[in-house]
N, C-alpha and C positions, 0 to 999 in steps of 0.2 A: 226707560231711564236706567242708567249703569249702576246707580246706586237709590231706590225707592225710598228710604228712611232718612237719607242724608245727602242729596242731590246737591243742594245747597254747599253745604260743606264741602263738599269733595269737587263742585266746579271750584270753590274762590280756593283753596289750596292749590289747584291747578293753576289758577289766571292771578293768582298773588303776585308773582316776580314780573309781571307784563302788563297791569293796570293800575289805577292809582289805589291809594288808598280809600278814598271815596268809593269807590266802584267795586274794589273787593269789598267792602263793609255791605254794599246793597245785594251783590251777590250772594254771600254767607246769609243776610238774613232775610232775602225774600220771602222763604218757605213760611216766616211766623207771620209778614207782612200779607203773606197772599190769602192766610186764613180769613180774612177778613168777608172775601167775596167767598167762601165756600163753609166757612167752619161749622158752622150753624146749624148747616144740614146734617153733621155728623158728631156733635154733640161738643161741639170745642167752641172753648173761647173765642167768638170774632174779635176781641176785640186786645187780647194778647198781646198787640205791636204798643199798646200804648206805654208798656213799661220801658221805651224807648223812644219815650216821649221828649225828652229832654237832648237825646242826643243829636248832634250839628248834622247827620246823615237823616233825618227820622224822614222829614217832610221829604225827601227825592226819592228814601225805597218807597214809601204810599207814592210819588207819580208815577218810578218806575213800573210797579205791580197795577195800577191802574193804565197806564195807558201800552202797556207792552205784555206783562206777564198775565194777565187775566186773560186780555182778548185771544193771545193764544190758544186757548180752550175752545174759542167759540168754533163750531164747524161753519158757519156762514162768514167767515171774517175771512178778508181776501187776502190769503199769506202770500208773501212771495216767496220761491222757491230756493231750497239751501243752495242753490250754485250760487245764489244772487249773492250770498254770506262769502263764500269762499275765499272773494280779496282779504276782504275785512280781517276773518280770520288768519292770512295768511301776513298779512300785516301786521297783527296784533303779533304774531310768534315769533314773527324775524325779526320784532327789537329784543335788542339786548336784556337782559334780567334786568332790574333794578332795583330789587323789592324783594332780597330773600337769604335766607340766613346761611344758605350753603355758599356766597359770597365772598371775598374779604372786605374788609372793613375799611373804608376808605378816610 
């Protein structure tokens, strides 16, 4: 990880100008959603996401971190291999910004 303390943070600052707002909201706050499957072990709140409980994002970071970000971790989970990612990503970067304040203002 390029950044261990703020992963989180520092992808959706990257992926802000290139995904919606949705998606950067789940990004930035995965890391407090993901506690949930790991906290417990390490003496943290599991259950911390709930003070975003209210917000229109809350329910899709819990799918996202349950059916994407957890299994990650598993070693028996059958990843597919980052070339498989590569269009995606290569996709994702060659639209235009749309979402960022070094922009002008339309």
């Amino acid at each position: 990880t390029l950044a261990p303390y703020n992963h989180a943070a520092m992808a959706a600052v990257i992926l802000r100008a290139y995904v919606s707002e949705k998606v950067c909201w789940i990004i930035e706050h995965h890391d407090i959603f993901s506690i949930y499957y790991w906290g417990h072990h390490w003496g943290l709140d599991r259950h911390a996401r709930e003070k975003y409980k209210y917000h229109p994002y809350y329910q899709s970071a819990i799918d996202f971190c349950e059916n994407y970000d957890q299994k990650s971790f598993d070693p028996d989970y059958d990843s597919l291999s980052i070339e498989f990612f590569e269009p995606m990503v290569h996709r994702i970067f060659a639209r235009p910004c749309h979402n960022s304040s070094y922009l002008p203002k339309k």
